[in-house]
C-alpha positions in Angstrom: 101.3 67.4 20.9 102.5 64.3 22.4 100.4 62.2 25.0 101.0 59.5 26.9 100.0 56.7 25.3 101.4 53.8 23.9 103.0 54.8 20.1 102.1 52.5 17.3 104.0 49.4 16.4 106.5 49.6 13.8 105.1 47.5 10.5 108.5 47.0 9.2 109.8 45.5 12.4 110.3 41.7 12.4 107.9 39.5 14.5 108.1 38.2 17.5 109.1 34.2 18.6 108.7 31.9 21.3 107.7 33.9 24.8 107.3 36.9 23.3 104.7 36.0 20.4 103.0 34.2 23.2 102.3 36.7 25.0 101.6 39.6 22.5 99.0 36.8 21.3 97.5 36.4 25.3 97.8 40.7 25.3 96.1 41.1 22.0 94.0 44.4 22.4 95.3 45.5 25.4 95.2 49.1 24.1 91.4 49.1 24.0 91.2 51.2 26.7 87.3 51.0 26.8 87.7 46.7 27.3 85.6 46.5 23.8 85.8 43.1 22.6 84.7 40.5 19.8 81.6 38.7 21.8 77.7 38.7 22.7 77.9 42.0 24.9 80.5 43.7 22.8 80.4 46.9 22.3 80.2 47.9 18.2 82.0 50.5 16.4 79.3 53.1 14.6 80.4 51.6 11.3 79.8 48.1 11.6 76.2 46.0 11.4 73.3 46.3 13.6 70.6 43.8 13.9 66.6 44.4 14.5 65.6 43.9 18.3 64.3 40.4 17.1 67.7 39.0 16.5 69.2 40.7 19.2 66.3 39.5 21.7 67.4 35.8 20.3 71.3 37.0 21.2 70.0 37.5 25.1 67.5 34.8 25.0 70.1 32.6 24.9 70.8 33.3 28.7 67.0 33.9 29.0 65.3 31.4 27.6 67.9 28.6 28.6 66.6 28.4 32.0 63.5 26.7 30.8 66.0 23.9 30.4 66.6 23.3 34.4 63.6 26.3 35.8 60.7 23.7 35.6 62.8 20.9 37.4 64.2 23.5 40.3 60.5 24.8 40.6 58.3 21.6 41.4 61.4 20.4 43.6 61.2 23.9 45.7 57.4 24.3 45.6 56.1 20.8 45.1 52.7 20.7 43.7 52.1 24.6 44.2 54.5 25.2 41.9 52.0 26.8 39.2 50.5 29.3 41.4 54.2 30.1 42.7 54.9 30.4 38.9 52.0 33.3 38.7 53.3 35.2 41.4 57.0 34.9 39.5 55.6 36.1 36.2 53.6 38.5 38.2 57.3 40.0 39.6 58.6 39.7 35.9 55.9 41.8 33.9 55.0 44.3 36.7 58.6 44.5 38.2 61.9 43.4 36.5 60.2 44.8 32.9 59.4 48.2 33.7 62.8 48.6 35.9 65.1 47.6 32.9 63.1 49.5 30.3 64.0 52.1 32.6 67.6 51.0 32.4 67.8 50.9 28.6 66.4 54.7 28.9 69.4 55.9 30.6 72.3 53.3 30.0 71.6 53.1 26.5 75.8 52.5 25.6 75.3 49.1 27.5 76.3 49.9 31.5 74.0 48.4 32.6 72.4 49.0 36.3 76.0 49.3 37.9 77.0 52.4 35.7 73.3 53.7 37.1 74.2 53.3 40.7 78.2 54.1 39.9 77.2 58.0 38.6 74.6 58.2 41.7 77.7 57.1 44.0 80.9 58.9 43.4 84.1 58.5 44.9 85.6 55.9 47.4 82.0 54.8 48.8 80.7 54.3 45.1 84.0 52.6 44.1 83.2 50.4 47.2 79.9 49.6 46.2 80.8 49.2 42.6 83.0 46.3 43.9 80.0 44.5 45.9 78.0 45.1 42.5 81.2 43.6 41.0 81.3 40.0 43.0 77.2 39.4 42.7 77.7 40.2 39.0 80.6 37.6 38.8 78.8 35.3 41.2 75.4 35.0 38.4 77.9 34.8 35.5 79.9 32.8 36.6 77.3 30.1 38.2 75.0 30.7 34.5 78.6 29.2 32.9 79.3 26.5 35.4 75.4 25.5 35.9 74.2 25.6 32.5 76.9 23.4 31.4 76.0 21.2 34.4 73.0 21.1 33.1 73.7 20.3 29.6 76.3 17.2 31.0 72.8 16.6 32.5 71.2 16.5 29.0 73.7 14.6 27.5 74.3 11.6 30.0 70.7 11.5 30.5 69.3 10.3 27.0 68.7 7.1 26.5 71.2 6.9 23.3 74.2 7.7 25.1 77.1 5.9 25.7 77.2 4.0 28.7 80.5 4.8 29.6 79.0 8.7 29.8 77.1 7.4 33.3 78.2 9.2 36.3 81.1 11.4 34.5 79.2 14.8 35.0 81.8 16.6 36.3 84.5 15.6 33.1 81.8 16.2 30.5 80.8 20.0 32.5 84.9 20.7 32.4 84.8 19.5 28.8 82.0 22.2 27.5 84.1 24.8 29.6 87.4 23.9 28.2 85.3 24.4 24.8 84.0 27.9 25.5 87.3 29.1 26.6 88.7 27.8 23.5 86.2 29.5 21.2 86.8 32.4 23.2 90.6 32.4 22.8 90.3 31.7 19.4 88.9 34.8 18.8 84.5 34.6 19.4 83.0 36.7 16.5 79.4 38.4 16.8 77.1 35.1 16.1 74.0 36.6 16.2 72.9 34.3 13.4 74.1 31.3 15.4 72.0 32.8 18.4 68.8 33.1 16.2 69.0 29.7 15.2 69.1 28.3 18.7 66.6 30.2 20.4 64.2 29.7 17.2 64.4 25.8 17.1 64.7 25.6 21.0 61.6 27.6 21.7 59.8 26.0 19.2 60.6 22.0 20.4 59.7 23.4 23.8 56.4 24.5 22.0 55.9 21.5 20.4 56.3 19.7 23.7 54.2 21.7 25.7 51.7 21.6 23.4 51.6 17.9 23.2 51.7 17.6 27.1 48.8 19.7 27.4 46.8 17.4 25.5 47.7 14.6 27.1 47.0 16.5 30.4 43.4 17.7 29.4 42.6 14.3 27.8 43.8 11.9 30.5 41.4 13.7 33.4 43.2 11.3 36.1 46.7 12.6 36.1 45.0 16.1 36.6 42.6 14.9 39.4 45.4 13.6 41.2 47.4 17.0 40.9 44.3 18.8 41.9 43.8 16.7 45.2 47.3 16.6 46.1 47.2 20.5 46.1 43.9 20.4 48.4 44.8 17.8 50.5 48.3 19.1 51.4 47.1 22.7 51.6 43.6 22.9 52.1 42.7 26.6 52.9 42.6 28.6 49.5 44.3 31.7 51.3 46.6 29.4 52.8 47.7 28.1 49.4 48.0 31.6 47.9 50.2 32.7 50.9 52.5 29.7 50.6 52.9 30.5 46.9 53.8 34.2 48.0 55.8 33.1 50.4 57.7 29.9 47.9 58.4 32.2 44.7 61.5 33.7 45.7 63.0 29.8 45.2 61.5 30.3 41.8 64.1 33.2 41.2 65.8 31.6 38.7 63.2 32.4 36.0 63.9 36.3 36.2 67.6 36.1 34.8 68.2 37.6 31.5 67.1 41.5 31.8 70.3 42.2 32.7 72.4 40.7 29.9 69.2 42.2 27.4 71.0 45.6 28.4 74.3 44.3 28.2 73.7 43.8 24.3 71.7 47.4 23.6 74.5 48.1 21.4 74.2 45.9 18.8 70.5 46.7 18.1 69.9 48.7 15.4 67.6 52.3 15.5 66.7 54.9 13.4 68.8 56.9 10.7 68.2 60.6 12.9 69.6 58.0 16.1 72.9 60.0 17.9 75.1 58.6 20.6 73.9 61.0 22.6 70.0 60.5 22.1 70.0 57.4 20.1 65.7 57.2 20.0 65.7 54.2 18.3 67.7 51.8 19.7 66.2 52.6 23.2 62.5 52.0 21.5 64.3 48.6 19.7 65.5 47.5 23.3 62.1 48.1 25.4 60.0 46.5 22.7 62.6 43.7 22.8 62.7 43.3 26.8 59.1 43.4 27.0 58.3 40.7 23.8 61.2 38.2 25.6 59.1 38.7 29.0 55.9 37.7 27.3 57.1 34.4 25.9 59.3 33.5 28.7 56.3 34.6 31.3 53.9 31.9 28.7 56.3 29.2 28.7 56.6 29.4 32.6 53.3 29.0 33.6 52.8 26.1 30.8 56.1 24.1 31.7 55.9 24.6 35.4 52.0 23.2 35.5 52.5 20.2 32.7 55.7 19.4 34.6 54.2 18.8 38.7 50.8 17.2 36.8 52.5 14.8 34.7 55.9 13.6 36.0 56.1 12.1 39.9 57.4 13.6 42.7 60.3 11.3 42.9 61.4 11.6 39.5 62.5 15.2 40.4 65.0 14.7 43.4 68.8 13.8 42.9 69.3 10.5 40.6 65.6 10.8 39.0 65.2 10.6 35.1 63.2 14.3 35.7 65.9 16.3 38.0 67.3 19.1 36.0 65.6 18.2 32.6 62.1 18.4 33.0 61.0 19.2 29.6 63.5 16.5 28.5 61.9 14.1 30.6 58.6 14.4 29.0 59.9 14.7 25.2 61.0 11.2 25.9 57.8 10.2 27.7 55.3 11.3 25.1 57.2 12.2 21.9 59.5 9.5 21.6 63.7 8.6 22.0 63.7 10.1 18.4 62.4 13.8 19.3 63.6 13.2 22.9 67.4 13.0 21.6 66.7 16.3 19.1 65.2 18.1 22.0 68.6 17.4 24.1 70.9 18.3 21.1 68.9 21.5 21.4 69.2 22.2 24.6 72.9 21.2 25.4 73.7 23.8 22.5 71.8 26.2 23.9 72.9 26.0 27.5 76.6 25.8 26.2 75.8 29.3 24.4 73.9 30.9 27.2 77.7 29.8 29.3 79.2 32.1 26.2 76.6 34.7 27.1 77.3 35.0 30.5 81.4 34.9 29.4 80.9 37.7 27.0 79.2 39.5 29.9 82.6 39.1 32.3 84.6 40.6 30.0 82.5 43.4 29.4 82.4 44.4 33.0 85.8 43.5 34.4 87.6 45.8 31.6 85.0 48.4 31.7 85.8 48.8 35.5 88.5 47.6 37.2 91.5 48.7 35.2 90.0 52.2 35.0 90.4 51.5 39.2 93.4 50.8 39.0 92.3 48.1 40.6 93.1 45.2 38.3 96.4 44.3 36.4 97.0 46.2 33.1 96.8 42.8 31.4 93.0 42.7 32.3 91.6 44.9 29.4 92.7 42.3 27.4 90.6 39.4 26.6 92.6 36.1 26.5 94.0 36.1 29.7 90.4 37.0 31.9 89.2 34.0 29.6 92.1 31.6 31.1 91.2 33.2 34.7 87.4 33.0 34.0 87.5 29.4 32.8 89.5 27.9 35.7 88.0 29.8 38.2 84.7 27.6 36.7 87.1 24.3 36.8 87.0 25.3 40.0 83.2 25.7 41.1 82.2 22.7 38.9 85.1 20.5 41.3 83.5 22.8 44.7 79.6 21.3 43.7 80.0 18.4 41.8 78.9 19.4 38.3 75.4 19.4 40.3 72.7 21.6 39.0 70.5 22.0 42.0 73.6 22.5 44.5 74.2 25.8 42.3 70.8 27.2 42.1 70.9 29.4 44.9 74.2 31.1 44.0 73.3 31.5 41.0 69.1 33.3 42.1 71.6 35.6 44.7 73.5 36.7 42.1 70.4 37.7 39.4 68.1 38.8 42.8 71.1 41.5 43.7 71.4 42.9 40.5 67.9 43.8 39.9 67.5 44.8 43.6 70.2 46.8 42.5 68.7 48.1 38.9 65.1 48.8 41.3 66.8 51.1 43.4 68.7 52.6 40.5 65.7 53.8 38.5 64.3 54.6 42.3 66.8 57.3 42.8 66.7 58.3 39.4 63.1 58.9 39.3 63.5 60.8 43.0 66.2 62.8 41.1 64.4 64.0 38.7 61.2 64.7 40.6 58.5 62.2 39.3 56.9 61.3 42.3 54.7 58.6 40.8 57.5 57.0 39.6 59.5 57.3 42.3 56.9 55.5 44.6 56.2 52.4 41.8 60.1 52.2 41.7 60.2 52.0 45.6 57.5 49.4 45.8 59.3 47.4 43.4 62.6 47.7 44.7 61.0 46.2 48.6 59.3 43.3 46.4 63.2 42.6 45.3 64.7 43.1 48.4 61.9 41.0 50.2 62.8 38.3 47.1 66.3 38.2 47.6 66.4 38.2 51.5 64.2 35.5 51.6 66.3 33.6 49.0 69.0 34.1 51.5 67.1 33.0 54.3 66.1 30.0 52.1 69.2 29.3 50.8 72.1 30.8 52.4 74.8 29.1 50.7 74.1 31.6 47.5 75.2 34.5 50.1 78.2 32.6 51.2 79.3 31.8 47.5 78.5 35.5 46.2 80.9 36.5 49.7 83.4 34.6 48.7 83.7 36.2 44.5 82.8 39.6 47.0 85.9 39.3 49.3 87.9 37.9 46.7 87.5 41.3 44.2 88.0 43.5 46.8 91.3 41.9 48.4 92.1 41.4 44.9 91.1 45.3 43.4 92.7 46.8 46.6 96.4 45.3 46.3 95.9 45.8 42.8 95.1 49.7 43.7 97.7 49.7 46.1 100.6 48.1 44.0 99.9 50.6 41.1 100.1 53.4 43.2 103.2 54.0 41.7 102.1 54.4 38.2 101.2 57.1 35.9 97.8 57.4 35.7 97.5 59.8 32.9 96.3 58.2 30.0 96.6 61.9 28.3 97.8 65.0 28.9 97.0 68.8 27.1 98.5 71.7 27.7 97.0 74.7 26.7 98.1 77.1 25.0 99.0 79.6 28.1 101.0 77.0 29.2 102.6 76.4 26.1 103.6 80.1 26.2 104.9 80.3 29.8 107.5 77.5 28.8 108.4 79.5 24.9 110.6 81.9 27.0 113.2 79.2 28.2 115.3 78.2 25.2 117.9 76.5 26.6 116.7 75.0 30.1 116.4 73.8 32.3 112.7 74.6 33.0 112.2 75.3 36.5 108.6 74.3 38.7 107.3 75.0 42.1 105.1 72.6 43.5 102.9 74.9 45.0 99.3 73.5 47.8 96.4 75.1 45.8 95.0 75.9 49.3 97.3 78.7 49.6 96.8 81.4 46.8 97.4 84.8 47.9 100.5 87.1 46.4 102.3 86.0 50.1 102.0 82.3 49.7 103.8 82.2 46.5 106.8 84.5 47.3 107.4 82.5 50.3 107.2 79.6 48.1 109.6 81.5 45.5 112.1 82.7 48.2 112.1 78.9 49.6 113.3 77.5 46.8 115.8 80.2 46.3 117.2 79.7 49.6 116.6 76.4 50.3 117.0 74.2 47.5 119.1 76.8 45.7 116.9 78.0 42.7 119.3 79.7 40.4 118.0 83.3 40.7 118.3 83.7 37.0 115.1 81.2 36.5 112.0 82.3 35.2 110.0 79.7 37.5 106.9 78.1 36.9 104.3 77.4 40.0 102.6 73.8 39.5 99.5 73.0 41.2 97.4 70.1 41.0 93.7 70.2 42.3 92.1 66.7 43.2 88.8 66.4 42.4 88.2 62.4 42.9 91.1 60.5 44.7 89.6 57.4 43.9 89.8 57.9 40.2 93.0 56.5 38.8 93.2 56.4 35.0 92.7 60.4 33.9 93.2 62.5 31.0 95.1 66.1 32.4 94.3 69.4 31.2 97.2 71.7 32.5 95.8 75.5 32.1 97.6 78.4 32.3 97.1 80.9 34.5 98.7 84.4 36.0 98.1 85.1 39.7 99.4 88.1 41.6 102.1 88.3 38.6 103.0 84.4 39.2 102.9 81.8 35.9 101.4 79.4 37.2 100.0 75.7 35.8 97.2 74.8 36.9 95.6 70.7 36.6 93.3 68.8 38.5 93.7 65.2 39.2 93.0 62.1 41.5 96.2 62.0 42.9 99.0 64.7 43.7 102.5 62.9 42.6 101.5 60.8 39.8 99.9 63.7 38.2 103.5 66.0 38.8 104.9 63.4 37.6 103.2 63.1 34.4 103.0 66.8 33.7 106.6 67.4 34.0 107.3 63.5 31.4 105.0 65.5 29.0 106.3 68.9 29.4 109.6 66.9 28.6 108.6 65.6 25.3 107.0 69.1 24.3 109.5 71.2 24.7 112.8 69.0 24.7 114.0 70.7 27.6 114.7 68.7 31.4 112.2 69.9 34.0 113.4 70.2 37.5 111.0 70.8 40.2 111.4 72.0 43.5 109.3 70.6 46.9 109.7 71.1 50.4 109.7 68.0 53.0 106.0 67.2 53.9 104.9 67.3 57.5 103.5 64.6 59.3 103.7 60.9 60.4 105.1 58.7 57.3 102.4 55.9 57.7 100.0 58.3 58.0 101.5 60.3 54.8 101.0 56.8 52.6 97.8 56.3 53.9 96.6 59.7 52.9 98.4 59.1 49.4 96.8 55.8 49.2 92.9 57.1 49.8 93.1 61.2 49.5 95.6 61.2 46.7 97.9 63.3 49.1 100.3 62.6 51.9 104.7 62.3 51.3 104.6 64.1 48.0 108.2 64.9 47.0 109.3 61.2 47.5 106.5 59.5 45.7 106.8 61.8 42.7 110.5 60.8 42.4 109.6 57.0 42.5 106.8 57.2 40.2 108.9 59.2 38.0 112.3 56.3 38.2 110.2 53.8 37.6 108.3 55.3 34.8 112.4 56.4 33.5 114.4 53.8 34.2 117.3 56.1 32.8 118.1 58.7 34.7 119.7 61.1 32.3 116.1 61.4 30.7 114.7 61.8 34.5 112.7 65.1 35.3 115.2 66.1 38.4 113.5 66.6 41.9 114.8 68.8 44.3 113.5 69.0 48.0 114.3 71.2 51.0 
């Protein structure tokens, strides 16, 4: 049985030169349907290596654990010398809100959705497609802004220590457009799984940052007076105990920053490895290897918070934190010099500029797992998007870009980049919300709730606080839904089909004709009773002059989801009041004709010619109908989806209309 999808390349056919090897190298993959690529959040055939939820909690904490590198600096400048206490409340969020929502998450989107698939299943159709999109642009708006700011902040790093070149001073923005041009590079080179590379990094970064924080401590517990002088700053400012816990409750949503990662821990579920009785459809043991490894990446990231955020306000002053101090954006940096020496200082940089650059290959890996997964499948993105290559080229100067808009400046990027994380567990709260209400657990259902208005308090106040994250996250918003509707709208004409069956009724409906042609009525499904269908017959007789000596065949086509565009058809056969009929459902009424009657075609090696009578109605009306209900001018648009899927017309299924 043929389908329609591409045949395989011929081995013995020479290769390709110049343009064309060009750009079967940019279009390498493009067959992978499912967007599966070589990366961090790739998905993994059942065949190949899995890793213990250890190694894979290193693969995430790359993205994770490389905010300590700018989340201590961002934290005293936002919340001054209350920053510990708005720490608490942030790791309060963290172990009693974001953790048990995304071990939730792993629970039922153990293939690696993610939240959005959640909320995508809950909301079907155009409004879910819709919101899908919104998902989309905040998703875009944190991974793009973790690329753009951690290599900000590794420029940061690097101009910063004391060994650098001079001529390094003030070139933030060339050194940030470097690092990108390098992770597009590695990227277009082809990025293979480096979970080994990951575990190296997170190992020897979390342990300098341990080594540091231990050695601050002591100096802050020995040396009395730079603690007093914390201590009654904090009292003199604030005063009031309860108004110093309400200010921290009130100042932790600009701490935000510190609760990325959960989402790209469920990006990578895949790759961790269960148990031998795991299935794909109940895989037990990669679910337990996730949870343990979302909640052990929580605990250490929730210790080093509190630690990094109190040793940073005591010990380094105020000024030494706003734009042009030695402290802004490298905090822990700032006191490895201070207390450990240039020596460690510089090893502590070279650890956290790699790990920043891999966290911005983290957040890449995690763009092309959602753009393919969704938006071709839309129809709402060029075919050339389930390849890799070219999103990389797109991703990597739409980050030129961002790093040119803010100056290579960490700070300026902050609140993009809290909207972006914020939305998506706002969105992964409400998720498990409506999954527990679905279900029935009531419990759960009101501890999901509660948590989903502490995130949706957190993120409008992050708005409120910093509104230029909300503009930036509009702007990727607007940008993927102008871009995913013309898209939508200049495919229209396509074959959306990526398969089509026939079974075996149908297969025996077409045996009788030997010679051809085979003859079709498009038939409205609405209208089956023994009447409808000899008007239909007598129609075509008379009207588009059906031979009389044809055995026809009635084609009807049921839509189930217009906003669905790539489908696989089943075409049944069925008899109604004596009529053969074939019988398909799909998302949109003439490209589905169209590819019924291509395969029937290649089946039976006979020309189909079907036989339509002139819609009713207003013609703009008729192409919006075809554009959003998967209705509207249907003789017409068949015959142009079917010439420009046949460009020769002596291999053209014929239409016929009266």
């Amino acid at each position: 049985m043929t389908t329609l999808s591409r045949p395989p390349a011929d081995p013995s056919a020479p290769k390709p030169a110049g343009k064309a090897a060009l750009k079967n190298w940019l279009l390498f993959g493009l067959q992978d349907s499912k967007g599966t690529h070589q990366g961090p959040g790739g998905i993994t055939a059942a065949n190949e290596k899995k890793h213990p939820w250890w190694q894979v909690m290193c693969l995430t904490g790359v993205d994770y654990f490389s905010t300590l590198g700018y989340q201590p600096a961002i934290a005293a400048l936002a919340a001054g010398v209350i920053s510990p206490l708005a720490t608490l409340v942030l790791i309060a969020v963290t172990l009693l809100g974001a953790l048990p929502v995304y071990r939730r998450v792993a629970r039922e989107s153990h293939r690696g959705e993610g939240s959005i698939a959640m909320l995508e299943r809950l909301l079907p159709r155009w409004g879910g497609k819709l919101f899908v999109l919104i998902l989309l642009g905040f998703a875009a708006t944190d991974f793009m802004i973790t690329m753009t700011l951690s290599a900000a902040d590794a420029s940061a790093h690097l101009i910063q220590n004391p060994v650098a070149p001079g001529w390094l001073q003030g070139q933030n923005i060339l050194v940030t457009l470097f690092l990108l041009a390098l992770l597009a590079a590695v990227f277009l080179r082809g990025f293979k799984e480096a979970i080994g590379v990951a575990v190296v990094l997170v190992v020897l970064y979390l342990g300098l940052n341990a080594i540091v924080v231990v050695v601050t401590l002591t100096q802050v517990f020995t040396h009395p007076v730079a603690m007093g002088g914390w201590w009654n700053a904090l009292w003199t400012s604030h005063g009031d105990p309860i108004m110093v816990v309400g200010i921290a409750l009130l100042v932790f949503p600009k701490l935000a920053l510190g609760l990325s990662g959960f989402e790209t821990g469920v990006a990578v579920m895949p790759q961790v490895r269960g148990d031998e009785a795991d299935t794909e459809e109940n895989p037990a043991g990669r679910i337990r290897g996730t949870r343990r490894m979302l909640t052990t990446a929580a605990v250490i990231m929730s210790g080093f918070l509190f630690t990094t955020s109190f040793i940073t306000v005591v010990l380094i002053p105020e000024q030494e934190f706003q734009p042009g101090g030695q402290a802004n954006g490298r905090a822990l940096a700032f006191l490895a010099h201070e207390y450990l020496g240039v020596g460690f200082g510089s090893i502590y940089d070279i650890s956290t500029i790699a790990i920043l650059w891999f966290a911005g290959a983290s957040a890449m890996a995690g763009l092309l797992n959602l753009v393919p997964r969704y938006l071709p499948r839309y129809g709402m993105a060029p075919g050339w998007a389930k390849a890799v290559r070219p999103l990389v080229l797109v991703f990597t100067l739409v980050g030129f870009l961002i790093t040119f808009l803010f100056e290579a400046d960490v700070d300026a990027q902050g609140g993009a980049y809290a909207t972006g994380v914020l939305v998506l567990m706002t969105s992964a709260a409400v998720a498990v919300t409506l999954s527990a209400r679905r279900r029935r657990q009531r419990k759960r259902t009101i501890g999901f709730g509660i948590i989903s208005l502490v995130f949706t308090y957190t993120t409008i106040a992050n708005i409120f606080e910093r509104p230029e994250g909300i503009r930036i996250a509009a702007i990727f918003i607007l940008g993927i839904i102008v871009i995913s509707l013309l898209s939508r709208i200049r495919r229209s004409f396509e074959l959306h089909a990526t398969r089509v069956h026939l079974d075996r009724q149908a297969l025996e409906f077409m045996s009788d004709t030997l010679e051809g042609p085979i003859a079709i009525i498009a038939h409205e499904p609405l209208r089956l009773t023994a009447e409808a269908y000899r008007d239909k017959l007598t129609s075509a007789i008379e009207v588009s002059h059906l031979p009389l000596e044809q055995q026809a065949i009635f084609l009807e086509v049921i839509v189930d989801d217009s906003s669905d565009f790539e489908t696989e058809l089943q075409v049944h056969g069925v008899t109604r009041h004596g009529y053969r009929i074939l019988e398909v459902h799909g998302p949109v009424v003439p490209n589905t004709i169209a590819s019924v009657l291509l395969h029937i075609r290649d089946v039976t090696g006979l020309m189909p010619h079907i036989y339509f009578r002139w819609t009713e109605g207003n013609p703009f009306t008729n192409l919006l109908r075809f554009l959003f209900l998967g209705e509207g001018e249907i003789a017409p648009v068949t015959r142009e989806v079917l010439r420009e899927a046949v460009p020769d017309v002596t291999q053209r299924p014929w239409v016929h209309v009266g």
